[in-house]
Residue, then its C-alpha position, 0 to 999 in steps of 0.5 A: x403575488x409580488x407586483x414583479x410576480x404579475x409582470x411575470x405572464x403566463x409564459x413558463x420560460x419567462x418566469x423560470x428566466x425571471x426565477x433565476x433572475x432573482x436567484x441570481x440577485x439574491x444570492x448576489x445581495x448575500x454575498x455583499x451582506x457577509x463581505x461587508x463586515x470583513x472589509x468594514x472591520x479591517x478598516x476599523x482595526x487601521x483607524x482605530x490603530x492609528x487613533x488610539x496610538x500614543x505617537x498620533x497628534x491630537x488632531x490625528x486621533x480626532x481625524x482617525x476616530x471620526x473616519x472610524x465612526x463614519x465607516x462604522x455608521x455605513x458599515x450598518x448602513x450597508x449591513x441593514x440595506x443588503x439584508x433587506x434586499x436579500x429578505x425581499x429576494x428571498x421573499x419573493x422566490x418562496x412565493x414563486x416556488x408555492x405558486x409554481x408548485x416547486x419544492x420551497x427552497x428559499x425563506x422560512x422554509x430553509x430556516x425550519x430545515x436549517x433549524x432541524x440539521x441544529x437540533x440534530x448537531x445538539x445531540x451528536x456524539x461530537x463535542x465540536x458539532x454540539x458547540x456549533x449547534x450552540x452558537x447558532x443561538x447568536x444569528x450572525x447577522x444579530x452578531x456583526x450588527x451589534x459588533x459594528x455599533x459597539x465599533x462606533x461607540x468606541x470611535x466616538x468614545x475615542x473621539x470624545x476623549x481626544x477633544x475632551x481631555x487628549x492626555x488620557x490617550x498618551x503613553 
């Protein structure tokens, strides 16, 4: 087990304490993860706005798609760092349900259940349910990843172009 998992003791209550401890951290680790991408990208949509404006001075777009690259290269930041922690969590949980003898709610073992509710949806008699089913195929976290470089490649695309040759960006 964990090093936290050693430090647990013999003492029932005080892992069951320690167990929703954890729980309690990885769900909060989830939250963060999935709220993160929303506030990140409606700062984006503010920046890139006023960068790609055709009234914004040069200097205003240089100032607005450098800020856009910024949040996007911590919004992965972020993004990387609270899925980590919430795997570890998670993790960590799995082991002390096996270990306790408790059904395995957590980890691997929720995405084989998750997995199975898709291939059920694949064949419901709903169009809706089957097109869930499908876009699942693209992980949201895969998904909002790639989404926030493609965002910073289009700050710094944006950036470039207004130091390079800002008469591209007028209108």
């Amino acid at each position: 087990m964990s090093d936290l998992g050693d430090s647990l003791g013999n003492d029932e209550s005080e892992g069951l304490e320690q167990y929703a401890i954890v729980a309690a951290r990885r769900q909060q680790w989830d939250i963060l993860l999935w709220q993160m991408p929303t506030m990140a990208l409606t700062g984006e949509a503010f920046l890139l706005t006023i960068a790609l404006a055709g009234s914004t001075s040069q200097t205003g777009r240089i100032v607005a798609s450098a800020l856009a690259l910024v949040v996007a290269v911590a919004a992965l930041h972020s993004l990387s760092a609270h899925r980590l922690s919430e795997l570890a969590d998670a993790a960590w949980l799995r082991e002390h349900e096996r270990e306790h003898g408790a059904p395995e709610i957590h980890g691997i073992t929720w995405r084989d259940r998750r997995m199975a509710m898709i291939k059920d949806q694949l064949t419901s008699d709903h169009v809706t349910d089957r097109l869930v089913a499908r876009m699942y195929k693209f992980r949201s976290i895969a998904v909002w990843f790639w989404t926030m470089v493609l965002i910073a490649l289009t700050a710094t695309t944006v950036l470039m172009i207004s130091i390079v040759d800002p008469h591209l960006l007028h209108t």
